[in-house]
C-alpha positions as CSV (number, residue, x, y, z in Angstrom):
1,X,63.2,119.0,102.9
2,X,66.2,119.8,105.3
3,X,69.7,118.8,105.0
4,X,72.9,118.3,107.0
5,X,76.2,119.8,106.4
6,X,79.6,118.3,108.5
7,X,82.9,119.7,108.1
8,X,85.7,119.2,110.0
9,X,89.1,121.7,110.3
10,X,92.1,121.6,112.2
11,X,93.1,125.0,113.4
12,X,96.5,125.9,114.6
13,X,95.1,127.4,118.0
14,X,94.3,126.4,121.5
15,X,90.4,125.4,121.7
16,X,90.2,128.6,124.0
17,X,91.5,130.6,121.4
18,X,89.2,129.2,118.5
19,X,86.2,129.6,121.1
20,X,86.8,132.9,121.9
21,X,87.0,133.6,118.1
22,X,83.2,132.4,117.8
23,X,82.2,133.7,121.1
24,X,83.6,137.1,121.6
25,X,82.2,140.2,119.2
26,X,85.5,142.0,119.6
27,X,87.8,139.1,117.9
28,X,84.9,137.8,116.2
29,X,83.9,141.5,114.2
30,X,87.7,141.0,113.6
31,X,88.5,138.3,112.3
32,X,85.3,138.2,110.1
33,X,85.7,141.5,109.0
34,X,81.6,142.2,109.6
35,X,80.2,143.7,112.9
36,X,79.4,141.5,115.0
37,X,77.0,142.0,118.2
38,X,77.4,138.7,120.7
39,X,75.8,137.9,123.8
40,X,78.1,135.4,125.5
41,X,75.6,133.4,127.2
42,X,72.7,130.4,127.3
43,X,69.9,132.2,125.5
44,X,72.0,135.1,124.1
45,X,72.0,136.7,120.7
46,X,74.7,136.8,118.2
47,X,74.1,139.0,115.3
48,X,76.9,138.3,113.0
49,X,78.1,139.3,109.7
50,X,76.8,142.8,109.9
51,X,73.5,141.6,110.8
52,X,73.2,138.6,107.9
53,X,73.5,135.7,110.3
54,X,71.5,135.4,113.5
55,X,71.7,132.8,116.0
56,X,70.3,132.0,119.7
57,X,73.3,130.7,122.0
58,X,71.7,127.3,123.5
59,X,74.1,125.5,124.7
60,X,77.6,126.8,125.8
61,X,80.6,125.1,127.3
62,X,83.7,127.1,127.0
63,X,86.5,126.1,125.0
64,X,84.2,122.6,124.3
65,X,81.2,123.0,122.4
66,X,78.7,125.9,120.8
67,X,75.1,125.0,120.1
68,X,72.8,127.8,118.5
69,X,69.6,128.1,116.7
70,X,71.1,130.0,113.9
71,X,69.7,131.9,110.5
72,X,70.5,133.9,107.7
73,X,68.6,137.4,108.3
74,X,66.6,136.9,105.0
75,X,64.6,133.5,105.9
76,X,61.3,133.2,106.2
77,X,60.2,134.1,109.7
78,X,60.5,131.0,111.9
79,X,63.1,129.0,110.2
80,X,66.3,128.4,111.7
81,X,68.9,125.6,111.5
82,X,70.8,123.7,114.8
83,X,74.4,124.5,114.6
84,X,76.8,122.7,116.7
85,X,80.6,123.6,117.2
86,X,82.6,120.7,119.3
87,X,86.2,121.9,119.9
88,X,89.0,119.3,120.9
89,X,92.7,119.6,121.3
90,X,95.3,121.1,123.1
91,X,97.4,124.1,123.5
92,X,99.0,124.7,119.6
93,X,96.3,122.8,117.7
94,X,91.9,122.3,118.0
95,X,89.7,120.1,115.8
96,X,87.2,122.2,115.4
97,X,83.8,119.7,114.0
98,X,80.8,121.7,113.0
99,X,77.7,119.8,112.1
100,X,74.5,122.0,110.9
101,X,71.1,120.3,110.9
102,X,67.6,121.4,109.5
103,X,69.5,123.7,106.2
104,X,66.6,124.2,103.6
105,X,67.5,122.2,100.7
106,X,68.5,124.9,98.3
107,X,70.6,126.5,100.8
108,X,73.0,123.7,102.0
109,X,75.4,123.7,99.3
110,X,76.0,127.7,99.6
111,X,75.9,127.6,103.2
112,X,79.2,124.7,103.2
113,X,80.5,127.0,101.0
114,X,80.3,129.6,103.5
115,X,81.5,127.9,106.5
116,X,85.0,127.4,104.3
117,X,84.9,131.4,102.8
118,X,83.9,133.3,105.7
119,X,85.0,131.3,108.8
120,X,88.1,128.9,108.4
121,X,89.8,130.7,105.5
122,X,89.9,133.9,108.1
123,X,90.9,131.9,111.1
124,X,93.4,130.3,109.3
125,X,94.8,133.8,108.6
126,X,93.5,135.3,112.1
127,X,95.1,132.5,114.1
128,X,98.7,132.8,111.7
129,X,99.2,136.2,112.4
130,X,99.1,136.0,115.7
131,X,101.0,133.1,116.5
């Protein structure tokens, strides 16, 4: 059985700025604090977290929306969840609404945990210092 996380963050950043934190390896390694190797395109690979996370980009509108076929390294072969990032707002502030379909049950809680620890915890501190 599969589950379904949604969370939703307000960022103090343009959604340019909270894109480019996702989609570019350079700000993403960064901000994260893990290597990160990303192919900024439709059917590009981002390796993330020094290698724990992977993900397939499969739908990509800049400063909008991020849809990838993403897993952590050690799944079983095959299994992946469907990540989708929507960005909205303007130049000082983005609602950033992330919902993750397909998590294998015993993962779902740890991976919401994760989103909070590892991604809008940092940005929250990536975006403040340089404001």
């Amino acid at each position: 059985m599969s589950t379904h996380i949604h969370q939703e963050v307000v960022l103090n950043a343009s959604p340019q700025d909270v894109y480019n934190a996702f989609m570019d390896e350079n700000q993403h390694s960064a901000m994260t604090g893990g290597v990160s190797k990303i192919e900024n395109e439709v059917g590009g690979l981002a390796e993330m977290h020094d290698g724990q996370i992977i993900a397939r980009n499969v739908e990509l509108e800049p400063n909008r929306k991020i849809v990838q076929a993403w897993r952590v390294a050690g799944w079983d072969e095959g299994v992946y969840t469907l990540l989708r990032i929507t960005l909205d707002g303007d130049s000082k502030s983005t609602r950033l609404t992330l919902d993750q379909t397909g998590c294998p049950e015993d993962m779902t809680e740890h991976l919401a945990a994760g989103w909070d620890q590892r991604y809008w915890q940092p940005m929250a501190e990536h975006f403040k210092a340089s404001a």
